[in-house]
Backbone as a printed PyTorch tensor [residue, N CA C, xyz], in Angstrom:
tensor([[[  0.9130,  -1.8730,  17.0450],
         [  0.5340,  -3.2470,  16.8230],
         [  0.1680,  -3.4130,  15.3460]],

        [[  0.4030,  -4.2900,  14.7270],
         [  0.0240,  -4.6440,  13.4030],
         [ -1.1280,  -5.1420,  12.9820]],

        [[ -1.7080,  -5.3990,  12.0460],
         [ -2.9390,  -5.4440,  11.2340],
         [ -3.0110,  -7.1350,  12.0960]],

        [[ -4.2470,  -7.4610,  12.1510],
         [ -4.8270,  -9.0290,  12.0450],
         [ -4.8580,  -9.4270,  10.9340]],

        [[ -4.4920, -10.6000,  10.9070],
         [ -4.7300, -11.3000,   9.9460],
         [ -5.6470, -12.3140,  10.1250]],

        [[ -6.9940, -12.4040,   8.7640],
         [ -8.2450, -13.3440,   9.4600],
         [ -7.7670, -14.3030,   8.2340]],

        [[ -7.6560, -15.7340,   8.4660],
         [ -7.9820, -16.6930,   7.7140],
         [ -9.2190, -17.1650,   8.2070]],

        [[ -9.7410, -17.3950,   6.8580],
         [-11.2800, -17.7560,   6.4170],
         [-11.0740, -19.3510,   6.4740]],

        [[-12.1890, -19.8250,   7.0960],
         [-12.5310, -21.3020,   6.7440],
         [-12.1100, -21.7440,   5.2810]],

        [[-11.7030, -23.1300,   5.1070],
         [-11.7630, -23.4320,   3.5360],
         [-12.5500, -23.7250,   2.9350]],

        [[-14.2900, -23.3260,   3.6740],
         [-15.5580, -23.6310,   2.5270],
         [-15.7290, -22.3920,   2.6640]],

        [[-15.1400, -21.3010,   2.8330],
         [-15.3610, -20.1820,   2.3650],
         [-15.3100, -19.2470,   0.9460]],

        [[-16.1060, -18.4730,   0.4470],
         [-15.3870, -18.1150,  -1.1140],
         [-13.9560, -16.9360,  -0.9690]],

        [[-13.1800, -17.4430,  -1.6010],
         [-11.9150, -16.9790,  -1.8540],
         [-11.3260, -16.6580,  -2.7360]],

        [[-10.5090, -15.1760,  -2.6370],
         [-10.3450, -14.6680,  -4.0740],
         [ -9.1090, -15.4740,  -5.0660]],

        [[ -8.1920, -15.9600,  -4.0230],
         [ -7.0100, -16.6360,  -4.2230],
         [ -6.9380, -17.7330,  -3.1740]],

        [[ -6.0540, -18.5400,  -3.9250],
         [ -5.0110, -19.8820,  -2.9010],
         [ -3.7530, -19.3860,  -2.9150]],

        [[ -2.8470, -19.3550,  -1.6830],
         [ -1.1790, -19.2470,  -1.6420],
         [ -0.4420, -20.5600,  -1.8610]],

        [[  0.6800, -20.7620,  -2.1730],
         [  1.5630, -21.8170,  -2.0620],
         [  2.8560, -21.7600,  -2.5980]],

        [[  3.5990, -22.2780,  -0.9630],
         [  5.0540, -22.1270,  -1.3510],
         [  5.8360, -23.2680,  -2.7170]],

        [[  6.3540, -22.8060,  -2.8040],
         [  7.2670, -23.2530,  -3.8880],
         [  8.5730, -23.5890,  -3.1530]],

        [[  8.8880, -25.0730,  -3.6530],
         [ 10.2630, -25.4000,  -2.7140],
         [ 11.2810, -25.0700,  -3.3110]],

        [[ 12.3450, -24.2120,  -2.8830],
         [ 13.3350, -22.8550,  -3.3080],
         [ 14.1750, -23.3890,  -2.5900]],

        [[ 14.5780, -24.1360,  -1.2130],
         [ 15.8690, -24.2560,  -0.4900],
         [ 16.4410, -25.1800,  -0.8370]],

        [[ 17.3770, -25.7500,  -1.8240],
         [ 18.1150, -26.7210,  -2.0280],
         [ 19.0260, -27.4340,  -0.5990]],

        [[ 19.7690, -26.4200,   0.1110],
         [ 20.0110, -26.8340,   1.3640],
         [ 19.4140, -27.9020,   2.1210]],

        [[ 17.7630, -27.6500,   1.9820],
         [ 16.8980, -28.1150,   2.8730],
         [ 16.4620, -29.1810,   2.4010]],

        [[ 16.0650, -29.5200,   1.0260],
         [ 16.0920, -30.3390,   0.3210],
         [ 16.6030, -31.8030,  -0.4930]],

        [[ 17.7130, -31.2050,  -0.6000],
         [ 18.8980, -31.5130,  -1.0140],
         [ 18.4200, -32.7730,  -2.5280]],

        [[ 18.4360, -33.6280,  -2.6910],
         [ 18.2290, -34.6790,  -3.9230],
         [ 16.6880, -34.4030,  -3.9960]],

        [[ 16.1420, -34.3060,  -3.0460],
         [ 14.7350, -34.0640,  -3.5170],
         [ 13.8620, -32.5030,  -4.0690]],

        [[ 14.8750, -32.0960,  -4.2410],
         [ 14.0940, -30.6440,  -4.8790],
         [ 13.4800, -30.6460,  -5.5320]],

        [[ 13.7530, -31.2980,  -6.7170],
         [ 13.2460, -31.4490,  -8.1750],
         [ 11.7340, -32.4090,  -8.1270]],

        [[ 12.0660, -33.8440,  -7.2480],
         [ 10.5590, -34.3150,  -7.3210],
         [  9.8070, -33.3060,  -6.2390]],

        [[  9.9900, -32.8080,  -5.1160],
         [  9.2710, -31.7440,  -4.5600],
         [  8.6850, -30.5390,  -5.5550]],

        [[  9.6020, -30.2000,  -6.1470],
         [  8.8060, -28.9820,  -7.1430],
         [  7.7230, -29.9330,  -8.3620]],

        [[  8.3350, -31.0780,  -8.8230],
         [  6.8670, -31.3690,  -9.7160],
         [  5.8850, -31.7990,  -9.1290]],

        [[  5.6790, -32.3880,  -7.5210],
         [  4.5320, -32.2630,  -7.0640],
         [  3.7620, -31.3470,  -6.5380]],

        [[  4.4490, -30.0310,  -5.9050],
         [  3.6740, -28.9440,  -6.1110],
         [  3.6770, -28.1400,  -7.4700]],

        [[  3.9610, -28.7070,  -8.6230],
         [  3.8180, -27.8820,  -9.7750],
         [  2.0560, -28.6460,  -9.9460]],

        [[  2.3740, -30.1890,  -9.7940],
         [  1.2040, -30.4940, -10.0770],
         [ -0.1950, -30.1370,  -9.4870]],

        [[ -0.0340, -29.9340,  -7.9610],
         [ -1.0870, -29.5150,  -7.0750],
         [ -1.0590, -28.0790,  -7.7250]],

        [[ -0.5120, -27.1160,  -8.2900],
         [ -0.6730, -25.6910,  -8.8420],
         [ -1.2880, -26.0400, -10.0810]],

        [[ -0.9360, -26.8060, -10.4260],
         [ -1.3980, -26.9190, -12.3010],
         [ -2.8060, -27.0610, -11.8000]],

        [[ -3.5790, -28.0000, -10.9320],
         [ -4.8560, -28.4110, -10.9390],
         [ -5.6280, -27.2960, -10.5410]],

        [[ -5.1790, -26.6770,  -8.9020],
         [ -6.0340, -25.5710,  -8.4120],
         [ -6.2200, -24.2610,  -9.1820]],

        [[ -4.7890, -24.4320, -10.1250],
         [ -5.5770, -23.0910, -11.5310],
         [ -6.2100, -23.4020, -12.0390]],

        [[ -6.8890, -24.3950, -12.6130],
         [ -7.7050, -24.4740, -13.2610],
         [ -9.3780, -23.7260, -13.3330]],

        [[ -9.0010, -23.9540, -11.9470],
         [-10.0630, -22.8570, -11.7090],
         [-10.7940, -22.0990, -10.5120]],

        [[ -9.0760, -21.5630, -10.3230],
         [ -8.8040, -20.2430,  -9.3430],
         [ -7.4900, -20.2380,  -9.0920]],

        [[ -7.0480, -18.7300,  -9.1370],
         [ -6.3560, -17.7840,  -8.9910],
         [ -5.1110, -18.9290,  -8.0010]],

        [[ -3.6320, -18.5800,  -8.6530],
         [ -3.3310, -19.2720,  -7.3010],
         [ -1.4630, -18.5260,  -7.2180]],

        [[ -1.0690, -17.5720,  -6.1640],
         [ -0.3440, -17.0110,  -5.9920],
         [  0.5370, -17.8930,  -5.1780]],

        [[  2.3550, -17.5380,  -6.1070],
         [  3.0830, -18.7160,  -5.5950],
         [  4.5160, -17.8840,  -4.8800]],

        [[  4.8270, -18.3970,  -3.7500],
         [  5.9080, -17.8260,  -3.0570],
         [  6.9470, -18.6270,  -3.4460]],

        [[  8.3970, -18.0610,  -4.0800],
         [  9.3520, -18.8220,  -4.6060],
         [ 10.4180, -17.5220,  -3.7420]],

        [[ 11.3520, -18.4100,  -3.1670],
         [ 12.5290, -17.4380,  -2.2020],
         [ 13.5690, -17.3640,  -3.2550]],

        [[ 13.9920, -16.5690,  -3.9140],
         [ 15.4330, -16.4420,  -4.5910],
         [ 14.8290, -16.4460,  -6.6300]],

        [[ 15.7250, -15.6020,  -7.1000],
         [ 15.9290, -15.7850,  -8.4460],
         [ 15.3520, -16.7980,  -9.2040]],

        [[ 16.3650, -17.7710,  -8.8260],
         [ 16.4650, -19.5400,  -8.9860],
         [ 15.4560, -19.6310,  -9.2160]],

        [[ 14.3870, -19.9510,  -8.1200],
         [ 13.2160, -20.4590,  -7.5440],
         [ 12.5100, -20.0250,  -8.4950]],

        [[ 12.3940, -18.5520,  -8.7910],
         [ 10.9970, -17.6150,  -9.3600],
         [ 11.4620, -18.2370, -10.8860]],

        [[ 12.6440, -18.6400, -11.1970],
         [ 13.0590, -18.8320, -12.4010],
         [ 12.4960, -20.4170, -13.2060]],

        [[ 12.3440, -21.2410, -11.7710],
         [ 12.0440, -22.6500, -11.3730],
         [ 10.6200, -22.4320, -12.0610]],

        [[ 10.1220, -21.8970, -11.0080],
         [  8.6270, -21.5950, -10.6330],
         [  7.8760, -21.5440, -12.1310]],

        [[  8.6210, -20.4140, -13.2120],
         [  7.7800, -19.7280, -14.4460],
         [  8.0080, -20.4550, -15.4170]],

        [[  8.9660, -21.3620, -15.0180],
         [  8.9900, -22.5470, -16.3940],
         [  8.3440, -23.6740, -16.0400]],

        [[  8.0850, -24.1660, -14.6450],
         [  7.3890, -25.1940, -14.3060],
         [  5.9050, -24.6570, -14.1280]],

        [[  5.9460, -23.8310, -14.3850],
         [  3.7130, -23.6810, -13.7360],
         [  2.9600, -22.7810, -14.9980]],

        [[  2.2640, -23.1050, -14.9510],
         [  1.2790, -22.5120, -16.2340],
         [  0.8710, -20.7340, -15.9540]],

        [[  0.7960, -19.8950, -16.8830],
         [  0.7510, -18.2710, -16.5530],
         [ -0.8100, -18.5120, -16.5540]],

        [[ -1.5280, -19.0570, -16.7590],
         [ -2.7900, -18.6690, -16.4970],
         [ -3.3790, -18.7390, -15.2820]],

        [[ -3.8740, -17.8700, -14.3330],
         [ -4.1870, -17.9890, -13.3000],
         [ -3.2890, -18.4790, -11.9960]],

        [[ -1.9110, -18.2280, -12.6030],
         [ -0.9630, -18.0680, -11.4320],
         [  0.3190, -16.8280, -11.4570]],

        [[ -0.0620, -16.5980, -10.2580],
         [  1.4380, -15.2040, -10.4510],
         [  2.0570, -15.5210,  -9.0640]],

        [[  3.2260, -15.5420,  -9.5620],
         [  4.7400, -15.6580,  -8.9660],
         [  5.5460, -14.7370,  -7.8240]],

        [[  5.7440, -14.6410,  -6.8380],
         [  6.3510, -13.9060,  -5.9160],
         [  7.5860, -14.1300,  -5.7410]],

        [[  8.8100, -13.7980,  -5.7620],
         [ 10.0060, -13.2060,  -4.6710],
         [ 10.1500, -13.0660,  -3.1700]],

        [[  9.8050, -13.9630,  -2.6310],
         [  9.4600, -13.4460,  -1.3530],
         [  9.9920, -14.3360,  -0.5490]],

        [[ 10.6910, -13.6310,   1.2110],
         [ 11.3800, -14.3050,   1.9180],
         [ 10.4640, -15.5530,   2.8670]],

        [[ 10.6590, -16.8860,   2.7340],
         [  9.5330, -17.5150,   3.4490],
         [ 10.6770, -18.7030,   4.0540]]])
C-alpha cells in the first residue's frame, strides 16, 4: 500500500503552494494563452510571499511556464498531470 497523503487545512502554515500550469492545447484550444496569463498572474501574487511550485506537462509548457512566471520563489516541474 502506498504512503498517505495528508492535506493540511488552508489556515494551516505551509512550506509551499502547488499549481498546475495549463500545458494541453488540445484541451484548451484558443484559450491557452489567456488561461496561462491568469494563472501566471495568481503565481506572480502568491510568490510574493511564499514558495510556489508549478506543474507544467511537456517541454512547451515548462518552456511557457519560465518565461511567463518570475524565478523568485517559484520552481517549475515536468510532470505528468
Amino acid at each position: 500500500m502506498g504512503k498517505a497523503v495528508f492535506v493540511p487545512p488552508e489556515w494551516a502554515p505551509q512550506r509551499a503552494m502547488w499549481s498546475g500550469w495549463p500545458s494541453h492545447p488540445d484541451l484548451w484550444l484558443e484559450n491557452l494563452d489567456p488561461a496561462r496569463r491568469e494563472v501566471a498572474a495568481m503565481i506572480k501574487t502568491l510568490a510574493e510571499d511564499q514558495i510556489v511550485k508549478v506543474m507544467a506537462m511537456g517541454e512547451k509548457a515548462v518552456k511557457a511556464a519560465k518565461a511567463a512566471l518570475p524565478s523568485k520563489n517559484v520552481e517549475i516541474f515536468n510532470l505528468k498531470f
